[in-house]
C-alpha positions as MATLAB code, in Angstrom:
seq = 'XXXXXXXXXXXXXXXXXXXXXXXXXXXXXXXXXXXXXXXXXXXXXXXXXXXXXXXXXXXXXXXXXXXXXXXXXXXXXXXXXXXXXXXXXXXXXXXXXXXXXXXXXXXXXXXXXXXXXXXXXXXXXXXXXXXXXXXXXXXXXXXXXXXXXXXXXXXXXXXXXXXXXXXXXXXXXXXXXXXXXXXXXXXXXXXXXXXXXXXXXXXXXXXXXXXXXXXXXXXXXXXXXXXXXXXXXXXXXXXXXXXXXXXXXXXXXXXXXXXXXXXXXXXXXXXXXXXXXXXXXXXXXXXXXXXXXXXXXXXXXXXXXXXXXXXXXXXXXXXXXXXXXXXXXXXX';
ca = [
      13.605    6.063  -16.236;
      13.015    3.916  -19.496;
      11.883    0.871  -19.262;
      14.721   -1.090  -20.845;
      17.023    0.643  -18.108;
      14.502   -0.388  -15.181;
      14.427   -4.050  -16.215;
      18.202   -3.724  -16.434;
      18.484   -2.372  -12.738;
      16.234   -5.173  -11.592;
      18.168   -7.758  -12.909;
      21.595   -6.489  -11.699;
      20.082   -6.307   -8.375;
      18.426   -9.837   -8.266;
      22.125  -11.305   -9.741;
      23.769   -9.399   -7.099;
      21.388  -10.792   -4.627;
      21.813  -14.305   -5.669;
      25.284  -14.037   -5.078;
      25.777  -11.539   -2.128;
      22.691  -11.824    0.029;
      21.677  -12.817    3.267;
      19.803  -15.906    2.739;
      21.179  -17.809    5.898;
      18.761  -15.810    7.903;
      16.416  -18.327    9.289;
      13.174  -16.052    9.436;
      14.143  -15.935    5.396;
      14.046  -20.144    5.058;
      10.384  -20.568    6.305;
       6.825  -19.313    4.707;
       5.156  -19.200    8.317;
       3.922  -16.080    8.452;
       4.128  -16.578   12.613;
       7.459  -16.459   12.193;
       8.201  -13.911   10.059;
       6.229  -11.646   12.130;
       8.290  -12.320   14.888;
      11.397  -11.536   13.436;
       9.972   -8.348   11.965;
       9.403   -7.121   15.477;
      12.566   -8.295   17.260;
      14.570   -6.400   14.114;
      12.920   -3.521   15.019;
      15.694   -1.342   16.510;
      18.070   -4.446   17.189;
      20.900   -6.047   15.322;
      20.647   -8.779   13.086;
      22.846  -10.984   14.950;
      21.824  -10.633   18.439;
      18.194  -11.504   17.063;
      19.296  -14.414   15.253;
      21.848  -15.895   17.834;
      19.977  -14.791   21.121;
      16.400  -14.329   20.824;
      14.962  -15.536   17.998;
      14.978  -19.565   18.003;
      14.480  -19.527   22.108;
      11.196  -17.343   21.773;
       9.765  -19.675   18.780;
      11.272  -22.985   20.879;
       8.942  -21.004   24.156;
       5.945  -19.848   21.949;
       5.993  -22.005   18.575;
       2.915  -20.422   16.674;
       0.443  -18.083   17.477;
      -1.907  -19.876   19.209;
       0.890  -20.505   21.939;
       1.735  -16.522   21.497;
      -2.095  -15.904   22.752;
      -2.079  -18.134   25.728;
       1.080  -17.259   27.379;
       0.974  -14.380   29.822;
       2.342  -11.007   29.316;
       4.544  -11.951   32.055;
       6.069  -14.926   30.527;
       6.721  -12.864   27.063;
       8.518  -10.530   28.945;
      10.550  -12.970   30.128;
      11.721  -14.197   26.729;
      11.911  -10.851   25.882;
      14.233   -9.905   28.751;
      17.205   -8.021   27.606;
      16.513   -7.241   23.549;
      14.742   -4.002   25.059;
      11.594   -1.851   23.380;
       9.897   -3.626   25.925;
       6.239   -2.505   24.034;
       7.175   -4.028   20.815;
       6.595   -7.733   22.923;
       3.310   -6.145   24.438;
       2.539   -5.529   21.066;
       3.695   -9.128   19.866;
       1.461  -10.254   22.304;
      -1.668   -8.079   22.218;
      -1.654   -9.364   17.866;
      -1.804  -12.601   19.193;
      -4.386  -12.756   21.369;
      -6.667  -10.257   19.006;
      -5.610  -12.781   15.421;
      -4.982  -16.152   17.808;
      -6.502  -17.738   14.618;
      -4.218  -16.517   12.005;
      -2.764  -12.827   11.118;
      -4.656  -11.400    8.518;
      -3.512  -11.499    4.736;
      -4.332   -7.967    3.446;
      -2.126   -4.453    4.655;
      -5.146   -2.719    5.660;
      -6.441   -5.432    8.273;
      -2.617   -6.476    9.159;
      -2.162   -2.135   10.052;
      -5.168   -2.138   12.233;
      -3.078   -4.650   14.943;
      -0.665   -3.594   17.524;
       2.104   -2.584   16.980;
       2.142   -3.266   12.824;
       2.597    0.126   10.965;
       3.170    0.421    7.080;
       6.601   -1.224    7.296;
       5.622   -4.206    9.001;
       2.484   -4.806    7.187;
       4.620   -4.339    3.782;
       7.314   -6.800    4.905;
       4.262   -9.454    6.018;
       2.777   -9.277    2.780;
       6.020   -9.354    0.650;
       8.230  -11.958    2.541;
       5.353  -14.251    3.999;
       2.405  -13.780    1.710;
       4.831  -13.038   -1.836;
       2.358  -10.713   -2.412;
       3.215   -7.716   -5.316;
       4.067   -5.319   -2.347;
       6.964   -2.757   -2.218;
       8.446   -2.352    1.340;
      10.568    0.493    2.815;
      12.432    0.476    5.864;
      15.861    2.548    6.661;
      18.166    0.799    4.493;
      15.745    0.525    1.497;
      15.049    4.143    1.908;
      18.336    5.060    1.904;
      19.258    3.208   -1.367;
      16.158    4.878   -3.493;
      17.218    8.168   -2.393;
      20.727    7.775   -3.997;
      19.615    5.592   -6.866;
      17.301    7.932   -8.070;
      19.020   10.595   -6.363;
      16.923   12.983   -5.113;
      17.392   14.899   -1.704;
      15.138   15.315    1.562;
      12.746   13.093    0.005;
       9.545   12.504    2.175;
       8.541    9.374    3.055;
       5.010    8.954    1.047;
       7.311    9.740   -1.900;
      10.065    6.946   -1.090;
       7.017    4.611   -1.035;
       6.367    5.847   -4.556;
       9.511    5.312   -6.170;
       9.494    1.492   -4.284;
       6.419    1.032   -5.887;
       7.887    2.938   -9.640;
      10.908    0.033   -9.132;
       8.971   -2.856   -8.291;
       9.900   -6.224   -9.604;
       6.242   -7.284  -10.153;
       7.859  -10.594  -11.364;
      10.031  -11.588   -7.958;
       8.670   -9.451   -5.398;
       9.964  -10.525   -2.532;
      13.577  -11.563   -3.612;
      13.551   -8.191   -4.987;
      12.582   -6.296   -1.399;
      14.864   -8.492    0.271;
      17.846   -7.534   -2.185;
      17.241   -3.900   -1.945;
      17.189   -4.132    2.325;
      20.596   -6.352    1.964;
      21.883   -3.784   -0.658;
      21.537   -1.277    1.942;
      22.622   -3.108    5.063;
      25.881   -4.482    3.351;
      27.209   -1.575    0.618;
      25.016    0.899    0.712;
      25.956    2.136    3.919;
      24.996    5.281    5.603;
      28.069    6.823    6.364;
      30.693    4.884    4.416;
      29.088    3.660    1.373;
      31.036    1.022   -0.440;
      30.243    1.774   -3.933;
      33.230    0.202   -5.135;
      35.825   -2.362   -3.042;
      39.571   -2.172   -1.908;
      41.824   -4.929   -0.232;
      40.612   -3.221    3.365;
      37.307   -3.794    2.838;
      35.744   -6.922    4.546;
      32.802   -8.039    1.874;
      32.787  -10.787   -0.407;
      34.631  -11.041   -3.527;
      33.096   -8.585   -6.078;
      30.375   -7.547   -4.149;
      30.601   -4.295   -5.618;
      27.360   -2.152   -5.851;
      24.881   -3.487   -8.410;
      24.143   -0.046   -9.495;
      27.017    1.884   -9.338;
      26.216    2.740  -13.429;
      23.370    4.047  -13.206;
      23.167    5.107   -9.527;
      22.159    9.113   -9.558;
      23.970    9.862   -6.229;
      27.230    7.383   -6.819;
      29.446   10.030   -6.480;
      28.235   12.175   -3.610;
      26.176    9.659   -1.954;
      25.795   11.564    1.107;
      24.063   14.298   -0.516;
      21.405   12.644   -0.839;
      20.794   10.578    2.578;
      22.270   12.396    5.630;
      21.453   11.042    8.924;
      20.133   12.946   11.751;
      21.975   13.866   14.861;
      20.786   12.977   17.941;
      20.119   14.951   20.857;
      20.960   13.013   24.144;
      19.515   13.903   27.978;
      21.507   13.014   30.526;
      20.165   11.523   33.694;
      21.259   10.232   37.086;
      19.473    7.089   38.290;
      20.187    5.747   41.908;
      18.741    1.868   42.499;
      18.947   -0.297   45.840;
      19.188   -3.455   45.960;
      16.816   -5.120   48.932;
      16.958   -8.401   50.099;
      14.615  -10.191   52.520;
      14.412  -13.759   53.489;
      15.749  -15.183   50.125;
      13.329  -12.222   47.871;
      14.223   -8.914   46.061;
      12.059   -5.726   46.134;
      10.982   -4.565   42.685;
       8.942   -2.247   41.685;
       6.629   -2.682   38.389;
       7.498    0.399   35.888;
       4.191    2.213   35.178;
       4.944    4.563   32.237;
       7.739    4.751   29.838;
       9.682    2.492   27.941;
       9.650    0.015   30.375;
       6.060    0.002   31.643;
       4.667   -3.313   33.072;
       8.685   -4.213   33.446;
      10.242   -5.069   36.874;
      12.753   -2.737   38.111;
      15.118   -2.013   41.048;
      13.576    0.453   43.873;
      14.450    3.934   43.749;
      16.008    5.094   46.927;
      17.674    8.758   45.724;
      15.979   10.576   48.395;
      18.212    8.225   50.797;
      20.751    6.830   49.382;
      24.657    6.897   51.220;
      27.630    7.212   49.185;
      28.560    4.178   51.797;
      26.512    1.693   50.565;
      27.487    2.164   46.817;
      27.829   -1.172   44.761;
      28.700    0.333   42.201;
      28.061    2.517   38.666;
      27.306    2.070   35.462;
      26.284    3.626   31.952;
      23.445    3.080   29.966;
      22.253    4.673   26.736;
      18.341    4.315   25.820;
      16.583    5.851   23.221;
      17.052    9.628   23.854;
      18.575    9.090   27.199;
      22.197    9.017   28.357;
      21.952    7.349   32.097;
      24.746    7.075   34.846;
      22.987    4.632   37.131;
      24.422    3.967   40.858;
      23.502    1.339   42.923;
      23.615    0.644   46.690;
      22.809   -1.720   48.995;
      19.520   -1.041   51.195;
      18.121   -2.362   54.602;
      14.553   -1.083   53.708;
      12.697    0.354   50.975;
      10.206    3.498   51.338;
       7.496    2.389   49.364;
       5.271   -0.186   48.318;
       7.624   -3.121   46.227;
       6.465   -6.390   44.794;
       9.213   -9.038   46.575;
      10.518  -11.782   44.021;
      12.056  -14.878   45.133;
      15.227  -14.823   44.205;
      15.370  -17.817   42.192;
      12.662  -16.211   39.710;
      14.722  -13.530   38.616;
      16.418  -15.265   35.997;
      13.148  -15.378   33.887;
      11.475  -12.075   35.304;
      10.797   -9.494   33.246;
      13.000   -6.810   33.660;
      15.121   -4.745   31.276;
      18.904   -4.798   30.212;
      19.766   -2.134   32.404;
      17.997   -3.449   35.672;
      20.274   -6.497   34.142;
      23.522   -4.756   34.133;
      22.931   -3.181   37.987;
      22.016   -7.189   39.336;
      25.024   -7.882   37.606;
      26.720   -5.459   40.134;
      25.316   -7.186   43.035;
      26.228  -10.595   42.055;
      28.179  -11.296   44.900;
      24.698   -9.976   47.329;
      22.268  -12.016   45.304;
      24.794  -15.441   45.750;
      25.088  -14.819   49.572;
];
C-alpha cells in the first residue's frame, strides 16, 4: 500500500468515526485508567449494553478506584459480579488490584505480567487510557484487517502486523477505537453492511469508510469465516434446601465457576416428585438442561446462607435462573 492511499484510508476512517461512532460509551469519556480497565474486562465475552446499563456504573459506584478494588474481598466482587458470568475474569480484576493497589503499570510488558491482562488488554490500556502509539486487535478489529487488506486464514502475530503497518501514529487511539466500532457496527461477521438499504437500521450514510479500497468488499466472507462451535450437552439436577430461614450451597471448586456459590447436587436422589421445575442454559462449550427439586436433606457437606444474603452472594446466572424457580419456596 502507498503511502498517499494509507493516509487516505486513515482519514476516511477517522471522518467516519467522527460521525458514526460510539462515543456515548462512558468508559470512552474518562482518562482513568481504573476505569478503563474495568470495562475492558467486563467486555470481555459480554455485550456492550448489558455492561454499560447493568454492571458497569454499580461496580465503579461499589469499588470507585483501585485502591477500593484491593481492599474489598473476593467475596464482595463476586457479588457485583453476580450474573455477567466468566466468573475468573473478576478474580482476575481483583487479584490486579491487590498486586498494582498503587496504580496499574504504564508499559505492555509490565501491564501482561498481571492477571488476567493478555496482549489485547494491555494494547487497549495503553491506547485508550495511556494514548500511547499502540495498535490493538480484538475480534472486530481483526476481522476488518483481514478484509481490508484481504488476505485469508491470517494468523494472529500477522493481524498484529498489519495493525501496526495501518497505524495512525498521529490519533492513535481515535483511530483503534474507529476500527473496533467499524467492525462492531458495518463490518459485521456474517452480514456485512458494506453498503446501506431502507431495511437497514444504521445511521444515515454510515456506509463503510472503505468500501473503495477494501480488498475483500465483494466477497467479504472469504476472507473472515467464523468457526463453528461444538456444543456438549449435559444434564444438571439441583435441590433446593431450606433450614430455619438458610439455603445449602455448596462453593464450586473447579471450573468456570470456582470459588462461586451453587445449588447442591442431589442426582443420585433426586424424585421426579419433587421437581420445581427445568430450565436451559448455554455456557461456554456446554449446552445444560438443569432440573430442580425440592429437598428435605442434603448428602454432603453445604455452607448454609441466610436467606436474606442471597441477593448479594456470589453465585452465577444459572444458579440465578433455578432460585428464580423456587421463588415461591424462598418467600414462604
Amino acid at each position: 500500500m502507498s503511502k498517499s492511499k494509507l493516509l487516505d484510508a486513515q482519514k476516511k476512517l477517522l471522518d467516519w468515526y467522527e460521525v458514526h461512532g460510539r462515543k456515548e460509551l462512558p468508559w470512552r469519556n474518562t482518562e482513568d485508567v481504573y476505569s478503563i480497565y474495568v470495562s475492558e474486562i467486563m467486555l470481555q465475552q459480554t455485550q456492550v449494553k448489558r455492561v454499560m446499563e447493568e454492571y458497569y456504573p454499580q461496580f465503579l459506584l461499589k469499588f470507585p478506584s483501585l485502591l477500593a478494588l484491593s481492599q474489598a474481598s473476593l467475596e464482595e466482587v463476586f457479588g457485583m459480579w453476580s450474573g455477567l458470568g466468566y466468573y475468573r475474569r473478576a478474580k482476575n480484576l481483583h487479584q490486579s488490584a491487590i498486586l498494582s493497589r498503587d496504580g496499574l503499570p504504564k508499559d505492555l510488558e509490565s501491564l501482561q505480567k498481571l492477571p488476567g491482562i493478555g496482549k489485547y488488554t494491555a494494547s487497549a490500556l495503553c491506547s485508550f487510557a495511556y494514548n500511547q502509539k499502540v495498535s490493538v486487535v480484538d475480534t472486530n478489529i481483526a476481522r476488518v484487517l483481514a478484509r481490508y487488506f484481504g488476505v485469508e486464514n491470517v494468523k494472529e502475530t500477522h493481524l498484529w502486523e498489519l495493525a501496526e503497518l495501518f497505524l495512525n501514529s498521529s490519533a492513535p487511539k481515535a483511530h483503534n477505537l474507529a476500527l473496533m466500532d467499524l467492525g462492531a457496527m458495518v463490518c459485521l461477521p456474517k452480514n456485512p453492511s458494506c453498503t446501506l438499504n431502507d431495511s437497514q437500521e444504521m445511521p444515515l450514510g454510515c456506509q463503510c469508510p472503505f468500501i473503495e479500497s477494501c480488498k475483500g468488499a465483494n466477497n467479504p466472507l472469504k476472507y473472515y469465516k467464523t468457526k463453528s462451535k461444538v456444543y456438549e450437552n449435559k444434564t444438571l439436577h439441583f435441590g433446593i434446601c431450606i433450614q430455619d430461614g438458610k439455603i445449602a450451597m455448596k462453593t464450586s471448586t473447579e471450573g468456570m465457576y470456582k470459588d462461586m456459590l451453587k445449588l447442591p447436587d442431589i442426582e443420585k436422589y433426586h424424585h421426579e416428585t419433587n421437581l420445581i421445575g427445568s430450565f436451559k442454559h448455554s455456557v461456554t462449550r456446554y449446552r445444560l438442561e438443569v432440573h430442580v427439586y425440592t429437598a428435605d436433606s442434603v448428602e454432603e457437606d453445604v455452607l448454609w446462607l441466610p436467606l436474606e444474603m442471597l441477593p448479594n452472594a456470589p453465585i452465577s446466572s444459572m444458579t440465578q435462573k433455578a432460585l428464580k424457580l423456587s421463588k415461591a419456596i424462598l418467600h414462604d
